[in-house]
C-alpha positions in Angstrom: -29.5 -7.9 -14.5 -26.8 -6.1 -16.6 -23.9 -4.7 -14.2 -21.7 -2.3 -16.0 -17.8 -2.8 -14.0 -16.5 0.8 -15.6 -19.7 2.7 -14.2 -19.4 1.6 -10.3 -16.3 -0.4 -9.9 -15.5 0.1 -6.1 -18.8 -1.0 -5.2 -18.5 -4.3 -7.8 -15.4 -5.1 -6.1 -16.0 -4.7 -2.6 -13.7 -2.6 -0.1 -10.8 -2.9 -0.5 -7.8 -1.8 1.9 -5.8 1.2 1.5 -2.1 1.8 3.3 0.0 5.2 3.4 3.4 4.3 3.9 7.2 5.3 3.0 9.0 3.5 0.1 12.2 1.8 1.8 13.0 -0.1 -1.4 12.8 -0.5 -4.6 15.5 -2.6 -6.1 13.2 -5.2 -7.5 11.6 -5.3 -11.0 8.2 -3.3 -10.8 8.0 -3.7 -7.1 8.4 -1.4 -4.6 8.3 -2.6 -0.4 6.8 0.4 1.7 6.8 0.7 5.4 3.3 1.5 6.8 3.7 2.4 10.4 1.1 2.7 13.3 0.7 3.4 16.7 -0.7 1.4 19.0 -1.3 1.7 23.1 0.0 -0.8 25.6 -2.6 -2.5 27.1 -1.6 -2.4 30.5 0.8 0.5 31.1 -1.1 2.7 28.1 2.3 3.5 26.3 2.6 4.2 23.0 3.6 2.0 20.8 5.4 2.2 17.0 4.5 -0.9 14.8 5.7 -1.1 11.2 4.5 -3.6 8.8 6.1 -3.6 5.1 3.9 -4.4 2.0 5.1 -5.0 -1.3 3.4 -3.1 -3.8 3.0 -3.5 -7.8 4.7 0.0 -9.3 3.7 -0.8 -13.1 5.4 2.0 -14.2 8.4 2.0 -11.5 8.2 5.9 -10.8 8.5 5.7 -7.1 11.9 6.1 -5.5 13.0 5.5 -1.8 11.9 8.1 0.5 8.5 8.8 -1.3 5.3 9.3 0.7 2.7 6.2 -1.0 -0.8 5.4 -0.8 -1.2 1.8 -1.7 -4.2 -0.5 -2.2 -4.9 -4.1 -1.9 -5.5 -6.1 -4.9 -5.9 -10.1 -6.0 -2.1 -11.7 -5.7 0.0 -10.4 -7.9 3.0 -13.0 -6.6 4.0 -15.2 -4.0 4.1 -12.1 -1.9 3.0 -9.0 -3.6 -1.2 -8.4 -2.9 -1.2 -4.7 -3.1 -0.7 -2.0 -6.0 0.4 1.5 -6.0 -2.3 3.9 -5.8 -0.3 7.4 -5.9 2.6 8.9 -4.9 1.7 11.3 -2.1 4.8 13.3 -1.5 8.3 12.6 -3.6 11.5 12.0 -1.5 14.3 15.2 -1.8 
């Protein structure tokens, strides 16, 4: 059985995460860090709840700048602490 990985590669791969978060850095070499925040409900007095989680992202061409609205996906490690990649820049920052 000959699989072809440029024909179907999502489904080769498996799924894989996807984030949308705000660049809040970018002042290392092809990486950017982005903010992904969420809300979440206390469990006993049903509050909402912000959580933020930052991700640092692989920004091959380095085109995003702070502020920008990013959709990032997860990907094999990259680095010690960079497993996702950029996927598009949503919205740039004015």
């Amino acid at each position: 059985m000959t699989t072809d990985v440029k024909q179907e590669p999502e489904v080769l791969r498996g799924h894989r995460k996807e984030r949308v978060g705000i660049v809040i850095s970018t002042a290392m070499d092809k990486t950017i860090t982005v903010a992904s925040r969420r809300f979440k409900e206390h469990r006993l007095y049903k509050k909402a709840l912000r959580q933020t989680k930052k991700f640092k992202a692989h920004d091959e061409a380095e085109t995003c700048q702070v502020g920008d609205l990013v959709r990032i996906r997860e990907t094999r490690p990259l680095s010690k602490t960079k497993r996702w990649r950029l996927v598009e820049v949503i919205k740039r920052a004015e």
